[in-house]
N, C-alpha and C positions, 0 to 999 in steps of 0.2 A: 622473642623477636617481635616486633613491631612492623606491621603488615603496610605498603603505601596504594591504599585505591584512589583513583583518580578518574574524576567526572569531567570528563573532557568540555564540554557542553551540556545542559539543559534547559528547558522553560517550564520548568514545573514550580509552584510557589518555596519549595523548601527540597531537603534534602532528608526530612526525617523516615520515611520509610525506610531510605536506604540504611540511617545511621541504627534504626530498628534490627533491621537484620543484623549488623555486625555487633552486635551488643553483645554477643557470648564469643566474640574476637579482638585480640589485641589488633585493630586495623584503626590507621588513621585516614580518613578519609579527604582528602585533598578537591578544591575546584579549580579547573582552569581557564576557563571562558576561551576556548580555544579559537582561533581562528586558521589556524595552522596549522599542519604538521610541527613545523619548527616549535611553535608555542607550545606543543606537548613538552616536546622535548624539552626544551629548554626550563618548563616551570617544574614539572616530574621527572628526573631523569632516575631518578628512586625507585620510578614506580614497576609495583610487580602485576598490578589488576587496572586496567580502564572499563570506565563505564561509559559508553559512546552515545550519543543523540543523533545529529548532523557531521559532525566533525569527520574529515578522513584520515582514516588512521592509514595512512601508504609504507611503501617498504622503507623509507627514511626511517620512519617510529622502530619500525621493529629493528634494525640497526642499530640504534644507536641507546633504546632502553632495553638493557643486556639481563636488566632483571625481571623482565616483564615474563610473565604467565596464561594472562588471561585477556582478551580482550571480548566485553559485555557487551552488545549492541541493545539499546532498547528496542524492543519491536522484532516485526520480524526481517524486514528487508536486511542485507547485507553488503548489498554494493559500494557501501563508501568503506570498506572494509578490503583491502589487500587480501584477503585468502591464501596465495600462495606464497606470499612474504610470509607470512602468521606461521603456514604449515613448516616451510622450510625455517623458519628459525626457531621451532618446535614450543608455538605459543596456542594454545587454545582459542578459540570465537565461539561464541554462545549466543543465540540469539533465545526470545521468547516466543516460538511457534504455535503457541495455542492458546489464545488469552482473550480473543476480539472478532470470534466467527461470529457473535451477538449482533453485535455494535454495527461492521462491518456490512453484513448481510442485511441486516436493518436500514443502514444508509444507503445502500445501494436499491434497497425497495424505494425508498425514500425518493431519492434524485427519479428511480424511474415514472414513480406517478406523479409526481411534479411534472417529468416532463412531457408524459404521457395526457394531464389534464390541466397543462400549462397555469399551473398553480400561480409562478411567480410572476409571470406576462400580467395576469389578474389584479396580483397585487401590487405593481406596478402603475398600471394605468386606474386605479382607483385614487392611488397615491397621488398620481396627474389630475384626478378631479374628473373622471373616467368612467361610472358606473354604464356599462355594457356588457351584458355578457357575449356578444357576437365578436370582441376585441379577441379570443382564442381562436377562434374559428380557423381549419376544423380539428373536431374533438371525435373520436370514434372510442367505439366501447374496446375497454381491455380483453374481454372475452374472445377467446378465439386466434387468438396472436399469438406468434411462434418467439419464445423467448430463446435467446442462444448464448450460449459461454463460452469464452476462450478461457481455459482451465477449468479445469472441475475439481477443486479440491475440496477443503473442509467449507469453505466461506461460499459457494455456490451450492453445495448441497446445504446447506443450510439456507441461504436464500431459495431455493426452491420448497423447500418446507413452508416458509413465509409465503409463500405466492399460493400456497394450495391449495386455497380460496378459491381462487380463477380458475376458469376452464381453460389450460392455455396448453399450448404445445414446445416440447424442450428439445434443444440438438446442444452439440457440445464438440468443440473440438479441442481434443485434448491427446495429441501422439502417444503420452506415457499412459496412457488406458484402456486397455482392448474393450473392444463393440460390445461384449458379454458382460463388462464390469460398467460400463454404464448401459447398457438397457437392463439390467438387473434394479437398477435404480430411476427406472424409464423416462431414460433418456435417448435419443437415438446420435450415435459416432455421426458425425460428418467430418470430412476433409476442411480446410482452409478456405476454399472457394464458395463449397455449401454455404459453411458458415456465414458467411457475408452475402451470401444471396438469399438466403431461405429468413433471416430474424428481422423479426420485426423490431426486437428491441437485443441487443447486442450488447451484456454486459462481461467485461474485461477484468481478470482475475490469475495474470498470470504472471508472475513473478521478473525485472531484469534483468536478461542475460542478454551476450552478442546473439542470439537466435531470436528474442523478442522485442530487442531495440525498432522501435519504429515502424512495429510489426503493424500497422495500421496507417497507410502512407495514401498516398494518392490515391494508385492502383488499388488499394483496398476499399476508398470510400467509394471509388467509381462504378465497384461491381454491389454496393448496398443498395437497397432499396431506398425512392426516393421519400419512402414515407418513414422508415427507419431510423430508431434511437441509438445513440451509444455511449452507454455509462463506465468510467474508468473510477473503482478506485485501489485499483494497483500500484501502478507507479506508474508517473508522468511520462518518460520519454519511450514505452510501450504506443503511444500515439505519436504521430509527428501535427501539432499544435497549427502548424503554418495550413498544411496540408490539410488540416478538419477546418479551419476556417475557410480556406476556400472552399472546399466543398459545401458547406453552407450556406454560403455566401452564391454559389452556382444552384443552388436548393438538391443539390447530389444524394441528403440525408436531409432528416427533417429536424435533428436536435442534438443536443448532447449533453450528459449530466456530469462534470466531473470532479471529483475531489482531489486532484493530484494533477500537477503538473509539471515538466520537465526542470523551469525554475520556479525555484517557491523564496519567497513571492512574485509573479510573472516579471519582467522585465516590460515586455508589451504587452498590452492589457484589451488588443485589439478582439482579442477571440471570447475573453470571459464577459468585455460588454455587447457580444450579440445577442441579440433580443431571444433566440434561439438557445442560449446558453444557462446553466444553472450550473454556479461553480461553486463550493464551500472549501475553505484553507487546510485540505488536509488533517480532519477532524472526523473520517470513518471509524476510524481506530477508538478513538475516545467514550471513553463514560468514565466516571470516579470507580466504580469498582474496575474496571478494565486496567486503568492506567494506574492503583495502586497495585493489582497482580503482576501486571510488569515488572513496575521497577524493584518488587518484592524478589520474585521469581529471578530475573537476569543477575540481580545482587548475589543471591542464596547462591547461585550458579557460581559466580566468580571466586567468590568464598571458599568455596570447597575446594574447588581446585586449587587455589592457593593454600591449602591442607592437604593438600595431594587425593581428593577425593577424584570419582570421576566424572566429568561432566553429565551433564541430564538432559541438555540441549544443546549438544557439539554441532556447527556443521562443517567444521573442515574434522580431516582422520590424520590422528599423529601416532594410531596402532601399526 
């Protein structure tokens, strides 16, 4: 039998790593260039494995492709992924949960001293014909600053490893972690409140769900410190966008690093050109070795199970 995977969407130059993997499988692998649900449907209705980028695969898909097995997210995120469709019409989802705490945690250092020693302002008004160094002003030493996370998973403990240079101080709030599993790793628990009152730089690492939609609103900029950074490269609408511009715009907070946004590519483009801002496309995730583990890995994933193997990176349960 002749297996049908189908690449709903991607922007990667080729398709060979994936065609790699299936190499010891009768599978043909299909493109769709989805823009749709419908589009799935309508180009694969064969199909028994998708391999997902952006695309939303909603409960229409799982309806109406009766053969479907497996749905591959690239990455980790899963939100444009139905879940309970998937579960209830007993289809697998896989994502690649561990492939980019490097990369990730590296850009998130990245975006902080940039905007910790306003790197790109620099480069900017040089660009203008600009040479001042007083055009940052002011710059204070990193030493001594209370760095804070909302989530503490793989990708913040590993940024703190990177930071361990600095003399600095860590809080975290993270409800699924008791006080003894992060000060074991010394970190000190705060509450929600703390969090946003005590960091001097506030980096955001906690996955989309209804509990962190827009978990950084008004009310949250307003209790930060006005000297206070805040770098996102989780997922965009964890911030609410409107809400961080004003704030900045009122000097509420002093900056913001972020690689993700609610749309990608913004619609208004009011917030990423504040002078105050350093935005990159959604490109933490990235290096060549990262992004060939990926789509290595989520492939290998789909595969198996499409041989009745068991997944290795499930996140819904169909036991």
């Amino acid at each position: 039998m002749t297996y049908t995977i189908a690449v709903t969407d991607f922007d990667f130059p080729d398709l060979s790593i994936e065609s790699a993997a299936l190499e010891e499988m009768d599978a043909e692998l299909v493109t769709v260039d989805a823009e749709s649900p419908s589009d799935i449907v309508d180009a694969v209705p064969e199909a028994n494995a998708l391999l997902v980028q952006y695309a939303t695969i909603s409960e229409t898909v799982f309806d109406e492709l009766e053969d479907l097995r497996a749905v591959g997210r690239y990455g980790i995120g899963v939100d444009n992924v139905d879940l309970d469709a998937a579960t209830n019409h007993g289809v697998w989802v896989v994502n690649v949960p561990s492939y980019c705490e490097e990369e990730v945690s590296t850009h998130s250092l990245s975006l902080m001293l940039n905007c910790l020693r306003n790197v790109s302002g620099y480069d900017r008004a040089i660009k203008d014909g600009r040479w001042d160094w007083t055009e940052g002003k002011p710059i204070n030493r990193i030493s001594g600053k209370t760095i804070g996370f909302a989530g503490f998973g793989k990708i913040p403990q590993h940024l703190m490893t990177l930071l361990g240079g600095f003399d600095l101080d860590y809080v975290a709030y993270d409800p699924y972690l008791s006080r003894t599993e992060l000060t074991d790793q010394g970190v000190d628990k705060v509450d929600f409140g703390e969090l946003l009152s005590t960091s001097d730089v506030l980096s955001v690492h906690v996955p989309l769900t209804d509990e962190t939609k827009r978990m950084f609103d008004a009310d949250a900029f307003s209790q930060m410190q006005d000297h206070a950074i805040i770098v996102n490269t989780a997922r965009g609408a964890v911030i609410d966008t409107n809400d961080l511009h004003t704030a900045l715009q009122r000097r509420e907070i002093a900056g913001a690093g972020l690689d993700v946004m609610p749309v990608e590519p913004p619609e208004d483009t009011s917030l990423i050109e504040h002078e105050n801002v350093v935005c990159t496309p959604h490109v933490a995730w990235y290096s060549e070795e990262s992004m060939a583990e990926m789509r290595r890995t989520v492939t290998q994933d789909v595969a198996g199970i499409i041989r009745e193997n068991a997944p290795k990176n499930p996140v819904n349960d169909l036991e």
